[in-house]
Every structure is written in C-alpha cells, then in structure tokens.
C-alpha positions as CSV (number, residue, x, y, z in Angstrom):
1,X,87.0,144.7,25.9
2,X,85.9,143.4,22.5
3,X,88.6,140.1,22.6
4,X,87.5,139.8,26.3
5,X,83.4,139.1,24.7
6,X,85.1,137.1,21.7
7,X,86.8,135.1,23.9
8,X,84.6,134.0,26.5
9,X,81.7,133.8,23.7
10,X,84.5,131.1,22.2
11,X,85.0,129.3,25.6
12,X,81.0,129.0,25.8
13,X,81.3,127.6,22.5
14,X,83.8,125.2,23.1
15,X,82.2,124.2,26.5
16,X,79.0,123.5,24.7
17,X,80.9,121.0,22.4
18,X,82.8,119.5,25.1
19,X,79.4,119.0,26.8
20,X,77.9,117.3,24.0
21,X,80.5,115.0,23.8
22,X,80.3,114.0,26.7
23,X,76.8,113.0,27.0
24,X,77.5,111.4,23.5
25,X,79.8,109.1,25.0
26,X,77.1,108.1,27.6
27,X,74.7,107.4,24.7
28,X,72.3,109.3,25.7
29,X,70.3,110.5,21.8
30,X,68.1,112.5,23.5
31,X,69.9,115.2,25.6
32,X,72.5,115.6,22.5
33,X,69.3,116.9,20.7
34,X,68.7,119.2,23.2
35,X,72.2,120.2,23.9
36,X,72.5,120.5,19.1
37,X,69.7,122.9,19.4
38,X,71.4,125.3,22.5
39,X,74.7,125.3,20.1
40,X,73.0,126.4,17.3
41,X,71.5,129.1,19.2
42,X,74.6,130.1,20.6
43,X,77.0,129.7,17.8
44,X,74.0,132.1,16.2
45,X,73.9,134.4,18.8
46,X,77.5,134.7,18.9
47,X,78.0,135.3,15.6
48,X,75.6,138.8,15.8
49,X,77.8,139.7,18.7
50,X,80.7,139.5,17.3
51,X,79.6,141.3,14.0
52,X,78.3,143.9,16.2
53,X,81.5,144.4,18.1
54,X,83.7,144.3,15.0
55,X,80.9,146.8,13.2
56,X,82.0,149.0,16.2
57,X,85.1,148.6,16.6
C-alpha cells in the first residue's frame, strides 16, 4: 500500500507541473502564481506523507 500512496502522491505532483506548464504557455502570470503556491503545498504535504509511511514502514 505504501508505493501505491508514493505513487499517486508523484502523479499529483507531476500533474501539477504539467498544469502549470500549460497555463505558462498561455501566458497567463497570474494563475501560475496560484497554481506555484498549490505545488508548494503539495510537494510539502507530500513529503510528510511519505516520511510518515517510510517512519512506518
């Protein structure tokens, strides 16, 4: 179950990138603010996860 929750917290990761470089492409400065702030959030939040699993694992 652990690589199952590493790996989708990876996919979210890499969707949120994907996302942002999209909207990049379109120009648009102030949704890739928004969109930098959720992956900071997320890459932080998925970092304590995945501590926690390893710490129990």
């Amino acid at each position: 179950m652990p690589l199952t929750v590493r790996a989708t917290l990876c996919e979210i990761r890499d969707d949120l990138h994907a996302l942002r470089k999209t909207v990049a492409a379109r120009g648009q400065i102030e949704p890739i603010q928004a969109i930098d702030a959720l992956i900071g959030v997320a890459e932080g939040e998925a970092i304590r996860a995945i501590r926690r699993i390893d710490l129990g694992a």
